[in-house]
C-alpha positions as CSV (number, residue, x, y, z in Angstrom):
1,X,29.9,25.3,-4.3
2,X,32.6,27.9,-4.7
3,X,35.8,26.5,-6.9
4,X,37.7,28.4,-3.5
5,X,36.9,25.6,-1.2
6,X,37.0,21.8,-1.5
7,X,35.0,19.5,0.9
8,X,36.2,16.3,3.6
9,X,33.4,13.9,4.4
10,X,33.4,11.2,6.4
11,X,30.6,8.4,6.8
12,X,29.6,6.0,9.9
13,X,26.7,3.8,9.1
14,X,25.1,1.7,11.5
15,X,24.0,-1.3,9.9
16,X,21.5,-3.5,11.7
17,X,22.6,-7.3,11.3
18,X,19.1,-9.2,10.9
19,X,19.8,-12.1,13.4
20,X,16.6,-13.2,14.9
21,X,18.4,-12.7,18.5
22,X,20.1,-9.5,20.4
23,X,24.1,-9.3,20.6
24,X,23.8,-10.0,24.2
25,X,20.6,-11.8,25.0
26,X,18.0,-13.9,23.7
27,X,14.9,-11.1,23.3
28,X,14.0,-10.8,19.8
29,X,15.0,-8.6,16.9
30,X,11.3,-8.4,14.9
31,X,10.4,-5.1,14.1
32,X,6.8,-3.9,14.9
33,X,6.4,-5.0,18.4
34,X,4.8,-3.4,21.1
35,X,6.7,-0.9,22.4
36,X,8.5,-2.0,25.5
37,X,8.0,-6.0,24.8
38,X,11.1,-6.9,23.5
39,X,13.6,-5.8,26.2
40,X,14.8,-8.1,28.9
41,X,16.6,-7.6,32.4
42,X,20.0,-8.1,30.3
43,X,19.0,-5.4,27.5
44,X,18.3,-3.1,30.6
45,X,21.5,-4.0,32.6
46,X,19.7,-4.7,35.6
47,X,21.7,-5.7,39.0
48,X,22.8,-9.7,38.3
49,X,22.4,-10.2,35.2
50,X,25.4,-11.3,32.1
51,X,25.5,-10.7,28.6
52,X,26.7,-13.3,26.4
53,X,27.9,-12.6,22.7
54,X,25.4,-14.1,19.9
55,X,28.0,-16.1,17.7
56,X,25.8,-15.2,14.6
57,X,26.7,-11.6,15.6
58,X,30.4,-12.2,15.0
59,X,29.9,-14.6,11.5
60,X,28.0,-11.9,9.9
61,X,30.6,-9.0,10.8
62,X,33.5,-11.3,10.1
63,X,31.8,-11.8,6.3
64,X,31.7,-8.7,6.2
65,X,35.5,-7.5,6.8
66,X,35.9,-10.1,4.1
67,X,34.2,-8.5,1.6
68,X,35.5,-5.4,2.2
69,X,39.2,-6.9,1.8
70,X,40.0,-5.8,5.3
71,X,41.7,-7.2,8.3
72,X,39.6,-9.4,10.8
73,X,41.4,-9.2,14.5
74,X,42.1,-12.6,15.3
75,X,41.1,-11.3,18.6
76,X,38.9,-8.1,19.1
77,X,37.4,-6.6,22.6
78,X,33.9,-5.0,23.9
79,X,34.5,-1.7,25.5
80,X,31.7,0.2,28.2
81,X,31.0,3.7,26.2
82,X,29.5,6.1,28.9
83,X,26.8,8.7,28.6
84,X,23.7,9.8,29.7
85,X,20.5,9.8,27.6
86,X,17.1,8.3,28.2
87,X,17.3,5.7,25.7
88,X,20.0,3.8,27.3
89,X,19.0,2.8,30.7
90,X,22.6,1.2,31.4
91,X,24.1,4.5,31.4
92,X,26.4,2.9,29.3
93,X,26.5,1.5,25.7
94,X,28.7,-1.9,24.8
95,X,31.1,-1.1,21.6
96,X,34.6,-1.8,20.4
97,X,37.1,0.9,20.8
98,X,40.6,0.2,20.7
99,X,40.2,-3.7,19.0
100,X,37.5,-3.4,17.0
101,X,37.0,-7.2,15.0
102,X,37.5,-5.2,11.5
103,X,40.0,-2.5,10.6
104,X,40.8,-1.3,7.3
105,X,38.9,-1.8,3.6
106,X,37.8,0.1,0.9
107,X,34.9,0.4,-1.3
108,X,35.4,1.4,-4.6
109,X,32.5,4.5,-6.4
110,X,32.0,6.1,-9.2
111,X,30.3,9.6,-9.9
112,X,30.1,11.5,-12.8
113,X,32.0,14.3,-11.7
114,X,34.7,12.4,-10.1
115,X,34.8,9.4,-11.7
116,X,36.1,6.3,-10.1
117,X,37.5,6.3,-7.0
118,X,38.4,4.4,-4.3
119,X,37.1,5.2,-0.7
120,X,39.3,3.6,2.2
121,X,37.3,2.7,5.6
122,X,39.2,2.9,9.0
123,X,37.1,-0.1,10.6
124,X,34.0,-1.5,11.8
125,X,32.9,-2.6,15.1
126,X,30.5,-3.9,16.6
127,X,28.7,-2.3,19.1
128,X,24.3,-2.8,20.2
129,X,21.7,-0.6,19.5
130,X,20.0,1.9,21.9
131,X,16.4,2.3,22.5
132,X,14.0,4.6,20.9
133,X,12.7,8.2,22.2
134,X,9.4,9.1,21.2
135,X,8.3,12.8,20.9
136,X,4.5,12.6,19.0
137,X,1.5,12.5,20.6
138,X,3.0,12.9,24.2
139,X,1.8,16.6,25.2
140,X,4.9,17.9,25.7
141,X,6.6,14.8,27.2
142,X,8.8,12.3,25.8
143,X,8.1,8.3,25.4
144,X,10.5,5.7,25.4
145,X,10.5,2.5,23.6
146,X,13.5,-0.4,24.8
147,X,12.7,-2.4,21.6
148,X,15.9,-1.8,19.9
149,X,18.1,-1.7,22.8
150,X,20.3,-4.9,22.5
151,X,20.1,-4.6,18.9
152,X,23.3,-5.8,17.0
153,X,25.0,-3.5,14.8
154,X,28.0,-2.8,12.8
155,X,29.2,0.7,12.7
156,X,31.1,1.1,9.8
157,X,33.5,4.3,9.7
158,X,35.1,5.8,6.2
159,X,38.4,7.4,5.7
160,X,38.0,10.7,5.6
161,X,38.2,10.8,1.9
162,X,34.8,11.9,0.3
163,X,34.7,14.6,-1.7
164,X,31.3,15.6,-2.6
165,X,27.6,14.6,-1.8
166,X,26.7,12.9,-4.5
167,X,30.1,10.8,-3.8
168,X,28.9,10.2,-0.1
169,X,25.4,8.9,-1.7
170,X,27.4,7.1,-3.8
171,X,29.2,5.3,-1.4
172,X,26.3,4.6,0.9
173,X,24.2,2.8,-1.9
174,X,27.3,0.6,-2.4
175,X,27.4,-0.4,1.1
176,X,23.6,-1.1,1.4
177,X,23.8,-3.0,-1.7
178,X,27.0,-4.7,0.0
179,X,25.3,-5.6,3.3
180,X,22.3,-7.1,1.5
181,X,24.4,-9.2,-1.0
182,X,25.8,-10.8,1.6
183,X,23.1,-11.2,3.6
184,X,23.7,-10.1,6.9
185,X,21.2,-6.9,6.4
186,X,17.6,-6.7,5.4
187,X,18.7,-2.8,4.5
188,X,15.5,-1.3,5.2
189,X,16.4,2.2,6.0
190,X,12.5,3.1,7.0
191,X,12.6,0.8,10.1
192,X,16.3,2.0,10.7
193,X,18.6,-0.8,9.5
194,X,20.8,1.2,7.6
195,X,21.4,4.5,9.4
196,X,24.0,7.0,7.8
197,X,25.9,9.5,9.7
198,X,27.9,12.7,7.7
199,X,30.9,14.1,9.2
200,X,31.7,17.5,6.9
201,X,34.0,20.0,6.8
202,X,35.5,22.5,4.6
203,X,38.5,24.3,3.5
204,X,39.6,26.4,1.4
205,X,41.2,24.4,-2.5
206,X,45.4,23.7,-1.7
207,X,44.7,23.5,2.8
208,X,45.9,20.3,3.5
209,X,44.8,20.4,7.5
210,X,41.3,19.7,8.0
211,X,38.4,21.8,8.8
212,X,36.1,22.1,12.3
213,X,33.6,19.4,11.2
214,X,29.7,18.7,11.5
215,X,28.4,15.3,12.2
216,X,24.7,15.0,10.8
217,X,22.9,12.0,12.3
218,X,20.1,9.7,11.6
219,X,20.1,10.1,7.8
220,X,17.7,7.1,6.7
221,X,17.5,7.7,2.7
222,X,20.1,8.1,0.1
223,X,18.3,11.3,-1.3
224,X,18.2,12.9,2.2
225,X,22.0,12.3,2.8
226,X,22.9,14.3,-0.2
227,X,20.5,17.2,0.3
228,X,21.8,17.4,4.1
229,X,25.3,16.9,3.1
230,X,24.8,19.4,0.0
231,X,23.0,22.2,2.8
232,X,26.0,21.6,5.6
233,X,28.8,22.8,3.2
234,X,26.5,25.8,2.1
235,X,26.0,26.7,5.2
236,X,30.0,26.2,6.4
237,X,31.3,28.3,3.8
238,X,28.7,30.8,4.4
239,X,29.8,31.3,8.0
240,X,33.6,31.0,7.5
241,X,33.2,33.3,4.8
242,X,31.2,36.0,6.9
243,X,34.1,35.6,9.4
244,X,32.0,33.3,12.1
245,X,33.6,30.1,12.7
246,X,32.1,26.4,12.7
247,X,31.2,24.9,15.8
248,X,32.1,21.3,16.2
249,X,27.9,19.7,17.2
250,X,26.1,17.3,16.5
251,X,23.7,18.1,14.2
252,X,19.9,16.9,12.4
253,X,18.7,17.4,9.2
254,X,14.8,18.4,8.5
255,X,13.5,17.1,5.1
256,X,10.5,19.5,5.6
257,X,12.9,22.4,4.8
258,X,16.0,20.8,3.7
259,X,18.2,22.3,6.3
260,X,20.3,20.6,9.3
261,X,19.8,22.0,12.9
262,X,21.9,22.3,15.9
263,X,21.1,19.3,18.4
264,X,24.1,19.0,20.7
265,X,27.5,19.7,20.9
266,X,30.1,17.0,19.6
267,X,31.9,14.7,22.0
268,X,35.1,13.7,21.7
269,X,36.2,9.8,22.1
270,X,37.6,11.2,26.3
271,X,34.3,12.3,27.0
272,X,32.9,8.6,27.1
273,X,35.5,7.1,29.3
274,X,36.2,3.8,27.4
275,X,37.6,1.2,28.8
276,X,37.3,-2.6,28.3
277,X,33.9,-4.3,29.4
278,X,34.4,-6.6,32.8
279,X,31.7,-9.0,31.8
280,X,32.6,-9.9,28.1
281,X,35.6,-12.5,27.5
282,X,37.5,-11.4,24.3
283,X,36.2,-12.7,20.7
284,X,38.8,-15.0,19.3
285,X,38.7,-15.8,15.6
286,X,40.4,-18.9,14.5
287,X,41.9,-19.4,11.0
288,X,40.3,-22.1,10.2
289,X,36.9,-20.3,11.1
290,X,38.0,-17.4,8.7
291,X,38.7,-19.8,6.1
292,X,35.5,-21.7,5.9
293,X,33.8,-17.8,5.5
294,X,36.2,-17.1,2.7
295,X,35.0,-20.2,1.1
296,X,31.1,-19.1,1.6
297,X,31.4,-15.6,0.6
298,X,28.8,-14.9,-2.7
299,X,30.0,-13.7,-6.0
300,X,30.2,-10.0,-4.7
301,X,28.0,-7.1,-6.9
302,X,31.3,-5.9,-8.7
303,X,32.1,-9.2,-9.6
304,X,28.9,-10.3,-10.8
305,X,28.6,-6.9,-12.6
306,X,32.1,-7.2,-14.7
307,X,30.9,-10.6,-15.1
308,X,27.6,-9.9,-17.2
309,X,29.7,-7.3,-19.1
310,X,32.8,-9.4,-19.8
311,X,31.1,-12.8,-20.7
312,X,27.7,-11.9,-21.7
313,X,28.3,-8.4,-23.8
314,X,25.9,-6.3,-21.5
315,X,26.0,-2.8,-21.7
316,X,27.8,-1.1,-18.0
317,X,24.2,0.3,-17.5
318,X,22.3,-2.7,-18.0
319,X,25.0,-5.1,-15.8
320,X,24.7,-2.2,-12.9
321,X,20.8,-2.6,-13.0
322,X,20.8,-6.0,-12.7
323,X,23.5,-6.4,-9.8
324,X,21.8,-3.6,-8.3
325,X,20.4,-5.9,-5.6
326,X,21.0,-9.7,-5.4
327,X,17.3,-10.7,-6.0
328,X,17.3,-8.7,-9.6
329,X,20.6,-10.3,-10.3
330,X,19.3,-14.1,-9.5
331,X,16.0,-13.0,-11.4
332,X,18.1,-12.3,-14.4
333,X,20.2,-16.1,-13.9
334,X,17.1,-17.0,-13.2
335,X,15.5,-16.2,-16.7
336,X,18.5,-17.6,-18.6
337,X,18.9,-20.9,-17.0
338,X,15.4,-21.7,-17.8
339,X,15.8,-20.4,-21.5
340,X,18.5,-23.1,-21.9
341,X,21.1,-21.2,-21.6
342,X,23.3,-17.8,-21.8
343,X,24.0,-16.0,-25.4
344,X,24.7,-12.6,-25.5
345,X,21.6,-11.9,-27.3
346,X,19.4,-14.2,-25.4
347,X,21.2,-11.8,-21.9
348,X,20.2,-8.6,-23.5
349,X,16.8,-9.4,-24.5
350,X,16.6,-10.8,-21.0
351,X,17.6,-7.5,-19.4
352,X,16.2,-5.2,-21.4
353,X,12.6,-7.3,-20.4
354,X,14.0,-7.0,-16.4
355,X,15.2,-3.6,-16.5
356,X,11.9,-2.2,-18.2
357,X,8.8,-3.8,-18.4
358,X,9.6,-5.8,-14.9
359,X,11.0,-3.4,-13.2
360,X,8.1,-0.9,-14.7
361,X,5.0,-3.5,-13.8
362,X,6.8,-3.9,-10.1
363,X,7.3,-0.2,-9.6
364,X,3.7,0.5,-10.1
365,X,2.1,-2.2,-8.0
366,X,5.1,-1.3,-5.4
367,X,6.7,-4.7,-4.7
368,X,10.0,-6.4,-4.7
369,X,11.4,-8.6,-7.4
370,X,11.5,-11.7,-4.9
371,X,7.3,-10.9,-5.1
372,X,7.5,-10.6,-8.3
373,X,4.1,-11.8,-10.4
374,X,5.9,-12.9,-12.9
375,X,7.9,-15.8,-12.2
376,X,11.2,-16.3,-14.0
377,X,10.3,-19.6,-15.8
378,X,7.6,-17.9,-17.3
379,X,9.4,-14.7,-18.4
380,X,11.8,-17.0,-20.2
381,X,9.0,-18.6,-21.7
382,X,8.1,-15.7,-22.8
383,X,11.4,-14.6,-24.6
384,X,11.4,-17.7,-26.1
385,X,8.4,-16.8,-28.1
386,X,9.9,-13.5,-28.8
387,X,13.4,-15.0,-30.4
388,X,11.5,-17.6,-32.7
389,X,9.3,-14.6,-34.2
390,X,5.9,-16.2,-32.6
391,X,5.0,-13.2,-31.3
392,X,6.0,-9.3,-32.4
393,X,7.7,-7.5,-29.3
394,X,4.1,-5.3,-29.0
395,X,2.3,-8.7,-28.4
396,X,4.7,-9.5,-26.1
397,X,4.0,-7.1,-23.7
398,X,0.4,-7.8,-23.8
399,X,1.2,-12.0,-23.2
400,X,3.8,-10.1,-20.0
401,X,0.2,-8.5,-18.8
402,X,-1.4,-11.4,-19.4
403,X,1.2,-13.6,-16.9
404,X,1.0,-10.7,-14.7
405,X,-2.5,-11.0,-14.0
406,X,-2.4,-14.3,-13.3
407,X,-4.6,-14.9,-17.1
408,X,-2.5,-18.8,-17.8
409,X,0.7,-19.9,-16.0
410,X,2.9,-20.1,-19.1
411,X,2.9,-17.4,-22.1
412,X,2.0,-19.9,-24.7
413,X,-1.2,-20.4,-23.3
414,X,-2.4,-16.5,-23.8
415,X,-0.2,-16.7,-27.1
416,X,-2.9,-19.2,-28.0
417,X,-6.0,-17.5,-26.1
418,X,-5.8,-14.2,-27.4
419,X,-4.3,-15.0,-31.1
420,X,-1.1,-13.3,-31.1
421,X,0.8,-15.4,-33.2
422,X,3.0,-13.6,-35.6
423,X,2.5,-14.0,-39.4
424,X,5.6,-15.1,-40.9
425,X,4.6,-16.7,-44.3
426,X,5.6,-14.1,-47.3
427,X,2.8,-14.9,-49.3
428,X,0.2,-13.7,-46.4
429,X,2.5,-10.6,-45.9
430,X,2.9,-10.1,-49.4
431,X,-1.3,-9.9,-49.6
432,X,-1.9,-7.4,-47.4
433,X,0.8,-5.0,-48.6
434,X,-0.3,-5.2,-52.3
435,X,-3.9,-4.5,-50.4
436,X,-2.1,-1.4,-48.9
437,X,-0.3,-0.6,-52.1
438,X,-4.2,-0.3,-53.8
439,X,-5.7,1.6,-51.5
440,X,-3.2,4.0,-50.8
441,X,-2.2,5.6,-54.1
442,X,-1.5,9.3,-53.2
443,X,0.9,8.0,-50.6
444,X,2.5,5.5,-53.1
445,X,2.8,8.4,-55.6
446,X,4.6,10.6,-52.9
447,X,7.2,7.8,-52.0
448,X,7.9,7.2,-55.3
449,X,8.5,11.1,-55.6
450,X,11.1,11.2,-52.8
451,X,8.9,11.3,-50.1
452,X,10.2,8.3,-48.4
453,X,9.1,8.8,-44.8
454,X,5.9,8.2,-46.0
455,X,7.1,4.4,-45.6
456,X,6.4,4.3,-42.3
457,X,2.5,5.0,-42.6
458,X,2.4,2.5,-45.2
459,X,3.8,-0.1,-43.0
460,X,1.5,0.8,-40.3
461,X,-1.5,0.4,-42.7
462,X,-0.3,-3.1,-43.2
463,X,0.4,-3.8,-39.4
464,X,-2.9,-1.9,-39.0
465,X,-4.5,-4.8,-41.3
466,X,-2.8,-8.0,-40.2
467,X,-4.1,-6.9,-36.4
468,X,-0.3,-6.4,-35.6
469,X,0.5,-10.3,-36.5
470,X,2.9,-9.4,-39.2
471,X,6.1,-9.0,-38.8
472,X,7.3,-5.6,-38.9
473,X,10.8,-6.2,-40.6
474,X,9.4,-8.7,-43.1
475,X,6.9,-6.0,-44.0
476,X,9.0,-2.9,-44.4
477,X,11.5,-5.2,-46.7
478,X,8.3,-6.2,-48.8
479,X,6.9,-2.5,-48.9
480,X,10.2,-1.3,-49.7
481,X,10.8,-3.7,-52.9
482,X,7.3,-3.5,-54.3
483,X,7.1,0.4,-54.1
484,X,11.0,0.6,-55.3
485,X,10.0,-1.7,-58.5
């Protein structure tokens, strides 16, 4: 992007809340029904019938506000939102307008280009879900599924305050990682429950009024919020700069060719006629209520994170890893608590195992760390082996194989099986390196002629002989001092 112009974003992400119930009825929230199954005669609004507020609905958006460090109404209202589209039979959708039950917040990002900065949000409401249109395998017509329709969500609007697209990723992984720390969001953004909307505009560097913006809808990964964020200010200065002007409209991107779309124009907040919802009483949040949530909330990721580097002398990279989701972050307690205990070293050796040949082993069999194959007892078993020199860190990965495929339950058992014991006594060392020493004279010659990187081939010969049972540092120091005298 040119230096000229500087860009506004704004975010509103929709976050599912994974209560087993709708926000107004008692049809369930599974995913993967049959279309149409899971919509009742309240989801539809038929003629007679009442919603009535899921209490679990409220909880999990007043933890929310919490976390966020923002303001939960003590009493917050449901408002009708009008329009038309086949989705929503009602004609109307319920939401929060002008109470919603959380206003203000901030998260705090970081990005290399910008640093760290901290993003204010205006509020989040509540509001439920519409259906789901269906345009495949229809010839030409359109299919509707109700499923969703009752759905609870949070809608969670920024500031207008982002500056960039990898900033707007930025902030959205925070959130999902957020929402699933707490626990009020199984953040699966493939069956939609975390659902980012881009509001962008531009102007040119010094403006201080904003620019016409673009909302882009439906964005379901992280990767395809910064490409269509990244394409929309392209495209923006592009026109202003060939003397067009930006139309306010709703937009859609398409990852095929990485470009948004027209889809509608925008509506403004007149267009849906708000006004308060006849059939819902007002929520009312006691203190006491408040309080017993504050005293619930989890240690929170940037918490946890400053944690691991303050008291356990992790590395920033290696602490953001590991609070990267809550599972990996109680995998990692996990690990230690079963080891006896936290050091420092005992923590890094512990996540340098998570973050690589964990994460590595999950990644290619594609499953979570809560599935993981091996179980935290037995990684801890493992490292145990590892600090007390039984086994060589090579051997190691071979016992982490072992566990993974199920060989023994604990890693002394295929420490045992396969032989991988670490030779430690000097006078067994010793043999094999004066072995080496013997049978190696033109590389002996060469060290002792400068060549010293040769070293390393000599101490391979030796780790070559001993099967990889010797200990590596014990045999360079024994090399080093035989070939040196």
């Amino acid at each position: 992007m040119s230096t000229a112009w500087e860009t506004v974003i704004g975010l509103e992400v929709h976050i599912q809340l994974n209560t087993q119930s709708k926000i107004f009825s008692g049809s369930s929230t599974a995913y993967g029904a049959a279309a149409n199954s899971q919509a009742s005669a309240v989801d539809l609004g038929m003629p007679g019938v009442l919603p009535v507020i899921n209490a679990e609905v409220i909880r999990k958006a007043a933890l929310f506000g919490l976390a966020i460090d923002a303001a939960v109404a003590p009493q917050s209202i449901f408002a009708r939102k009008h329009y038309f589209y086949p989705d929503l039979p009602k004609g109307y959708q319920i939401s929060q307008y002008e109470l919603p039950i959380v206003s203000g917040g901030h998260l705090d990002v970081e990005t290399a280009a910008l640093g760290k900065r901290r993003i204010g949000i205006t509020r989040a409401h509540l509001e439920e879900d519409a259906g789901k249109s269906l345009h495949e395998d229809y010839a030409g017509q359109t299919g509707i599924d109700l499923n969703r329709a009752g759905t609870p969500l949070i809608e969670c609007v920024s500031e207008p305050e982002i500056a960039s697209a990898a900033e707007a990723a930025a902030y959205a992984r925070k959130l999902h990682a957020l929402v699933c720390y707490l626990g009020i969001c199984d953040g699966n953004m493939q069956e939609g429950s975390f659902r980012v909307d881009a509001n962008v505009s531009v102007r040119r560097r010094g403006e201080t009024t904003f620019g016409t913006r673009t909302e882009t809808k439906n964005l379901n990964s992280f990767r395809f919020l910064e490409k269509a964020i990244e394409y929309e200010i392209e495209r923006q200065i592009d026109v202003i700069e060939g003397g067009g002007q930006i139309v306010q409209e709703t937009r859609l991107y398409d990852p095929d060719t990485g470009e948004t779309r027209a889809m509608r124009s925008k509506e403004e907040a007149h267009d849906y006629r708000y006004f308060p919802d006849p059939d819902l009483l007002p929520v009312v949040i006691e203190p006491a209520f408040l309080d017993e949530l504050k005293s619930g909330l989890p240690e929170l990721p940037d918490a946890r994170r400053a944690r691991f580097e303050q008291t356990l002398a992790l590395d920033a990279d290696s602490a953001a890893l590991l609070t990267s989701t809550r599972a990996t972050a109680d995998y990692f307690e996990a690990v230690l608590a079963s080891a006896g205990g936290a050091t420092p070293e005992r923590a890094r050796l512990a996540a340098n195992w998570i973050n690589g040949e964990l994460a590595a082993a999950l990644n290619r069999d594609d499953l979570a760390i809560q599935a993981s194959r091996v179980a935290p007892a037995q990684l801890a078993g493992l490292l145990l082996r590892i600090e007390d020199n039984t086994v060589s860190g090579n051997a190691a990965k071979s016992v982490f194989e072992g566990l993974w495929q199920g060989e023994a339950d604990a890693a002394d058992a295929i420490i045992e099986a396969r032989g991988l014991k670490q030779i430690t006594d000097s006078s067994a060392i010793e043999q094999f390196v004066d072995e080496v020493i013997e049978s190696n004279p033109e590389q002996v010659e060469q060290y002792r002629s400068g060549k010293t990187k040769v070293l390393g081939f000599l101490v391979g010969q030796v780790m070559k002989a001993s099967k990889g049972k010797a200990k590596p540092q014990d045999v360079s120091r024994l090399m080093q001092e035989k070939l040196d005298t």
